[in-house]
C-alpha positions as CSV (number, residue, x, y, z in Angstrom):
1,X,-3.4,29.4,95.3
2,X,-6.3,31.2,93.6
3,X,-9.5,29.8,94.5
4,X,-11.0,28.9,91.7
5,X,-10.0,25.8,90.5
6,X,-9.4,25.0,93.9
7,X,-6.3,22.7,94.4
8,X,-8.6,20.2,95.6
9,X,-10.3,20.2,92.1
10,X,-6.9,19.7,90.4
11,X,-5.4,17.1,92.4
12,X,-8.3,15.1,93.3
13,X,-11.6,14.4,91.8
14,X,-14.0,16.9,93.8
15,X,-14.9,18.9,90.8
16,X,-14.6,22.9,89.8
17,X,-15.1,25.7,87.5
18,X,-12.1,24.2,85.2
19,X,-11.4,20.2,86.3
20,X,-14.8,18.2,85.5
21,X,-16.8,16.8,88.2
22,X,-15.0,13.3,89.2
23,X,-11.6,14.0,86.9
24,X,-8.4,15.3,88.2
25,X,-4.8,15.7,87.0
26,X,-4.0,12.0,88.1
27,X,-6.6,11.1,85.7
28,X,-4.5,13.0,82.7
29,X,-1.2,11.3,84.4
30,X,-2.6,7.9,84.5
31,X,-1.2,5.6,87.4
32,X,2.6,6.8,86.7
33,X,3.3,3.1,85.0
34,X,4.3,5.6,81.5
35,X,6.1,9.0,82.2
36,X,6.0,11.8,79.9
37,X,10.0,11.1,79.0
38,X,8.6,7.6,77.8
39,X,5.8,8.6,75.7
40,X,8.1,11.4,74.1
41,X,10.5,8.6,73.3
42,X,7.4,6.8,71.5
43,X,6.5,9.4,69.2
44,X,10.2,10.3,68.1
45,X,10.6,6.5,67.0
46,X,7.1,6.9,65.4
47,X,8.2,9.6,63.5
48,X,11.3,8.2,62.2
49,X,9.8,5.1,61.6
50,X,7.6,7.5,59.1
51,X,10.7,9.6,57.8
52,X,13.5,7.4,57.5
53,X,14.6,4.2,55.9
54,X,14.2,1.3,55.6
55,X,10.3,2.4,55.6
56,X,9.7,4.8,52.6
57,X,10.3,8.4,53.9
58,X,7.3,10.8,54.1
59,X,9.6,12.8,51.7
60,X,9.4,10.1,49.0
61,X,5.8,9.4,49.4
62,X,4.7,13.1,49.5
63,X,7.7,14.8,47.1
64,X,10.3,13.0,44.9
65,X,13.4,11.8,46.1
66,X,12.3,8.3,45.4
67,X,12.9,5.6,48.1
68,X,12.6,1.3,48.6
69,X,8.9,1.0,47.7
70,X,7.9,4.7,46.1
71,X,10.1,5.0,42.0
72,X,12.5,7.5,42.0
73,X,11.1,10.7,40.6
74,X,7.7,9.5,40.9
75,X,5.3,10.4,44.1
76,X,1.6,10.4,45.0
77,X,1.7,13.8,43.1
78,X,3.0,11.9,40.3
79,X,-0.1,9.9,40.5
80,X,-2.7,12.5,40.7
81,X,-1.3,14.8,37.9
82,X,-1.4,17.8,37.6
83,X,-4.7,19.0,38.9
84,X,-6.2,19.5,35.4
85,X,-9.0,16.7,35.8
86,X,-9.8,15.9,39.4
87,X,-11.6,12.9,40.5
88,X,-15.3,14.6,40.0
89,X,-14.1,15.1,36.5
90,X,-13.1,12.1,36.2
91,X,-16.5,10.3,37.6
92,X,-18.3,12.4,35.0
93,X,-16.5,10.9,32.5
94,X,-17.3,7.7,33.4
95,X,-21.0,8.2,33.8
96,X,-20.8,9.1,30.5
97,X,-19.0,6.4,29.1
98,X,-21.5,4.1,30.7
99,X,-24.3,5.6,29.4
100,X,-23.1,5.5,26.1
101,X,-22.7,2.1,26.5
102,X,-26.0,0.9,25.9
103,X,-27.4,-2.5,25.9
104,X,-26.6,-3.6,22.2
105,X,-23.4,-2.4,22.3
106,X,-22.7,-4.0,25.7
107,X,-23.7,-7.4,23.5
108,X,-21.4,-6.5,20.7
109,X,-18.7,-6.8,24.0
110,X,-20.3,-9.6,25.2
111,X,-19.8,-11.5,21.7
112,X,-16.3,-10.8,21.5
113,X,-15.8,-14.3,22.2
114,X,-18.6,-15.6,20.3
115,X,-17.6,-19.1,19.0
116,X,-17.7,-17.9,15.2
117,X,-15.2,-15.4,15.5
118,X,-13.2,-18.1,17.4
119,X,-13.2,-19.9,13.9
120,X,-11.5,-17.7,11.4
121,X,-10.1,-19.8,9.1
122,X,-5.9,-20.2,9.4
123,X,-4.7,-17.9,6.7
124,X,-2.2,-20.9,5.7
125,X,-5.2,-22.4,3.8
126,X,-5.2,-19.3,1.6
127,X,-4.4,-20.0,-1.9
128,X,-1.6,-18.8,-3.6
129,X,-3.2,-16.7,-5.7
130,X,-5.8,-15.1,-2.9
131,X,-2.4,-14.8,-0.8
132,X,-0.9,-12.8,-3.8
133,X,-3.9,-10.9,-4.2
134,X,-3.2,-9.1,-0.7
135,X,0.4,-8.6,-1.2
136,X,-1.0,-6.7,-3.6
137,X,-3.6,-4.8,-1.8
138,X,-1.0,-2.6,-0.2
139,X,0.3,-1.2,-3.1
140,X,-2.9,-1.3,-5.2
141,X,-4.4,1.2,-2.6
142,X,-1.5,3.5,-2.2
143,X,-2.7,7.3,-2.6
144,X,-0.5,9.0,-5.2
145,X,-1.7,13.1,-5.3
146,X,0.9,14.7,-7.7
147,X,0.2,17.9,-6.1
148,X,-2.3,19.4,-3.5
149,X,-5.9,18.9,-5.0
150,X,-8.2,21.7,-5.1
151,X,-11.0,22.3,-2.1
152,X,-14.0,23.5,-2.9
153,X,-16.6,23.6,0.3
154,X,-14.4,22.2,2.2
155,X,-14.0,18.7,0.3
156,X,-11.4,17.9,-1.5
157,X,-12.3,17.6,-5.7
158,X,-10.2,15.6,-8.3
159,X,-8.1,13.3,-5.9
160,X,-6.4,10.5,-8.7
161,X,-5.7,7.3,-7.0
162,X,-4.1,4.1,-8.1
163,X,-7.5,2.3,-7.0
164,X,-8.2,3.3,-10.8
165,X,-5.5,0.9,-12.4
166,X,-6.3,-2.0,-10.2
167,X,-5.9,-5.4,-12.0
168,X,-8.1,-8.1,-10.9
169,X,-7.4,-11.7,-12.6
170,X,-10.5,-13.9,-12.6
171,X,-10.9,-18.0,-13.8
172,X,-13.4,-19.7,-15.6
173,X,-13.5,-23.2,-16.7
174,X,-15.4,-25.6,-18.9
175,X,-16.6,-29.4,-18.4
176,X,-15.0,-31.9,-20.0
177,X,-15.1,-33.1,-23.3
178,X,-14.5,-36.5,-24.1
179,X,-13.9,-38.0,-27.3
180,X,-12.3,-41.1,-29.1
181,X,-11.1,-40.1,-32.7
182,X,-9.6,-43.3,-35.2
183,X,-9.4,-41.5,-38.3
184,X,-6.9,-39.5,-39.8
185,X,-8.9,-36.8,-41.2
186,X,-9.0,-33.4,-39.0
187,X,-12.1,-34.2,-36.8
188,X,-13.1,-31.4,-33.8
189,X,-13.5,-32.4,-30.0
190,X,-16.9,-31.9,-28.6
191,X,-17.2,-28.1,-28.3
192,X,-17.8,-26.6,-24.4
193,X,-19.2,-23.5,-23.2
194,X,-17.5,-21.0,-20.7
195,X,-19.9,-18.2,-18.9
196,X,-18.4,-15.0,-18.3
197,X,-19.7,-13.0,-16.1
198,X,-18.1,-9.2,-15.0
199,X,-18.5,-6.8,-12.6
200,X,-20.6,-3.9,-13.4
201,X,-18.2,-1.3,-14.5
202,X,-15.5,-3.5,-15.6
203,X,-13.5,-3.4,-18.4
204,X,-11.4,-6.0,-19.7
205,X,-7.4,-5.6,-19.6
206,X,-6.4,-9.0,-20.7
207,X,-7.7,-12.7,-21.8
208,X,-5.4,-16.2,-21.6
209,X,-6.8,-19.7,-22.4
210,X,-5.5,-22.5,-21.5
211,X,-6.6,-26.1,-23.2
212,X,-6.1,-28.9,-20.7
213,X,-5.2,-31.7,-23.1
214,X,-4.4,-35.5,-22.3
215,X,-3.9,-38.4,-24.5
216,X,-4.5,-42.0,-24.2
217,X,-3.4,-44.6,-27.2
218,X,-6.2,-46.7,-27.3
219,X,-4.2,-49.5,-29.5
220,X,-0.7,-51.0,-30.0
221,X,0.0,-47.9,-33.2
222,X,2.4,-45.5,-32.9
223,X,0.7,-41.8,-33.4
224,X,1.7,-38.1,-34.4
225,X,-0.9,-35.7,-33.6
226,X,-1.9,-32.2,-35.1
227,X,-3.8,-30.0,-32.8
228,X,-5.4,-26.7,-33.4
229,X,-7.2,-24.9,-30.7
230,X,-10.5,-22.8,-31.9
231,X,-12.6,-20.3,-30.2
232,X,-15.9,-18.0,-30.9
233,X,-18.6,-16.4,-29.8
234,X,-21.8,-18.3,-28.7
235,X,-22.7,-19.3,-32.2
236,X,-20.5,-17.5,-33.9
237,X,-17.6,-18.1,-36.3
238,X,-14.7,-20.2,-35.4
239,X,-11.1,-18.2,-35.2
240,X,-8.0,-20.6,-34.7
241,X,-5.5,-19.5,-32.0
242,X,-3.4,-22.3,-31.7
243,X,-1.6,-24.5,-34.5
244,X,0.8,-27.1,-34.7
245,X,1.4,-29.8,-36.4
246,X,2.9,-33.6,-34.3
247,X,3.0,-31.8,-31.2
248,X,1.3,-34.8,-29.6
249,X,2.2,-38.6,-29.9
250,X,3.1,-41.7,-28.4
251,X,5.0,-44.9,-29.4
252,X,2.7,-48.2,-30.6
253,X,1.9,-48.7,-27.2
254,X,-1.5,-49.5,-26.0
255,X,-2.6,-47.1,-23.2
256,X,0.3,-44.8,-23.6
257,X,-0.8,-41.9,-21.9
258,X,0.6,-38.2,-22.9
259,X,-0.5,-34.3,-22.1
260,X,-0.7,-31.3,-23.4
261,X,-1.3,-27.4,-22.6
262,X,-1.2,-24.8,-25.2
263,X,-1.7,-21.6,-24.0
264,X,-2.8,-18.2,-25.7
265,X,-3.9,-15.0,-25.5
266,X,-7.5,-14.6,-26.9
267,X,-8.1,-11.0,-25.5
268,X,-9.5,-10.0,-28.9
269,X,-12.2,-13.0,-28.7
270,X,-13.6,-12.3,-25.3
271,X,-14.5,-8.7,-25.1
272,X,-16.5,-8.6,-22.1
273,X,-19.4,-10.7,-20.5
274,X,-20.5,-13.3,-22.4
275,X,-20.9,-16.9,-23.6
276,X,-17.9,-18.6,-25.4
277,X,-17.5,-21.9,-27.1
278,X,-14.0,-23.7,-27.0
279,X,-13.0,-27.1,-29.1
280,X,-10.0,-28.7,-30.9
281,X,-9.2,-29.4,-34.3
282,X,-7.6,-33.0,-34.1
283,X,-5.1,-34.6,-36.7
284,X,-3.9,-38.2,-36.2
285,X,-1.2,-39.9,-38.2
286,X,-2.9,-43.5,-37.6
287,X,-6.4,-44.0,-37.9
288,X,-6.4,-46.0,-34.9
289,X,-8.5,-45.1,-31.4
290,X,-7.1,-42.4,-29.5
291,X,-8.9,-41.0,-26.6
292,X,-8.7,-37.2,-25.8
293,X,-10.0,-35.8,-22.3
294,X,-10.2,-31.5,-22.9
295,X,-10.7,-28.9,-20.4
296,X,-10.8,-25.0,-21.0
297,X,-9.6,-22.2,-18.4
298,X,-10.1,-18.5,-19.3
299,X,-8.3,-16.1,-16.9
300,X,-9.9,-13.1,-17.6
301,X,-8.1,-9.7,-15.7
302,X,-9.9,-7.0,-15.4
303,X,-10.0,-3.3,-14.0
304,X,-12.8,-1.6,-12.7
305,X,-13.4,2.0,-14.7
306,X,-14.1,5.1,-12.5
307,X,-17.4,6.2,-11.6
């Protein structure tokens, strides 16, 4: 044997140039209790443990063939990507995001769940008409561009849009009027007022009225009833748009109770914002006490004009 390491260094514990000082190859070979057969068989069931079912193969983890645990076609370089944004890019992206989130708009989060919002109203207790209204809003707001518009500085000039021909109906009612009336002459119902107010830059399309009419028989005598329904301007002159002759009455019944509700089209009356007076023209058959309860409704639709 050479002399350095001496034997003595390799097989006992004496020390030398290779072997440290108090180690020898029975330190490396341990007390014999595992031979090297033993730990070899150790490390080949590690490995298949790692490779082969029913643990998910390093194939399926690393590549993909798929496996129990790891999607077919899909693999820890599924995960990752391609490479294009790595993790630091990724971390930079968040900082930013967090730094754009400042403290308001961290409240504006925070008040997702604020108790208000909570309380929308349930859209069953929409009306029909505001229901109708958003049906309509669909279609109302539809862009129609016959052809491509012109560009001029990059912004587009002369787009047409149905916006333009968007009808809006609006109501406005009156108080009551009350009257009793026991003589056959004609004799007019208390006149009442209706304020109509517009938006600015809106033009009228269209004006119904409706007169709310009921009818008590205020004695045992039958009654036929004339009614005409008058409109004007604040103080202007009366114009009749509703006339006919016994379309009201009731048999000689005391308290017999009857209604009415001419409607018509006084577009050419209410022109725009404004103050209008409303009453009937009453015509009894009996000159007997009749009691007549009248209510005016204007639906006024409107569109608003382009700027």
């Amino acid at each position: 044997m050479k002399a350095s390491p001496s034997a003595d260094s390799i097989l006992f514990k004496s020390g030398g140039a290779v072997c440290p000082v108090g180690k020898s190859i029975w330190d490396a070979l341990g007390d014999g209790t595992a031979d090297l057969n033993l730990l070899n068989l150790e490390i080949i069931s590690i490995y298949n443990r790692l490779v082969d079912t029913p643990e998910p193969p390093l194939d399926s983890i690393l590549f993909k063939t798929g496996g129990p645990i790891c999607p077919t076609g899909k693999s820890i370089w599924s995960a990752l990507g391609s490479g294009a944004v790595s993790l630091d890019d990724l971390n930079t992206d968040l900082d930013t995001l967090l730094a754009r989130l400042t403290a308001t708009r961290a409240g504006y989060l925070d008040n997702i769940n604020n108790a208000q919002l909570l309380n929308i109203p349930n859209l069953s207790t929409l009306t029909a008409a505001r229901i109708a209204y958003l049906d309509l809003l669909n279609s109302y707001l539809d862009v129609a561009v016959s052809s491509r518009a012109p560009e001029v500085g990059g912004n587009l000039q002369a787009v047409k849009t149905d916006v333009d021909n968007m009808q809006v109906p609006i109501k406005f009612t009156s108080a009551d009027a009350l009257n009793d009336i026991a003589v056959t002459t004609p004799t007019d119902t208390t006149e009442k007022e209706i304020v109509v107010s517009l938006p600015t830059g809106a033009s009228i399309v269209k004006v119904m009225l409706a007169a709310l009419i009921t009818v008590m028989n205020n004695t045992a005598n039958a009654q036929k009833i004339d009614v005409d329904v008058k409109g004007r301007v604040s103080g202007g002159s009366w114009s009749t748009f509703f006339s006919q002759d016994d379309c009201l009455g009731f048999p000689a019944a005391d308290g017999a109770t009857t209604g009415f509700v001419p409607t018509q089209d006084v577009t050419t009356l209410v022109t725009g914002a404004g103050t209008y007076g409303f009453k009937l023209t009453i015509t009894q058959s009996a000159a007997q006490s009749v009691r007549y309860t009248t209510q005016y409704v204007l639906i006024v639709t409107y569109k608003m004009s382009p700027p």
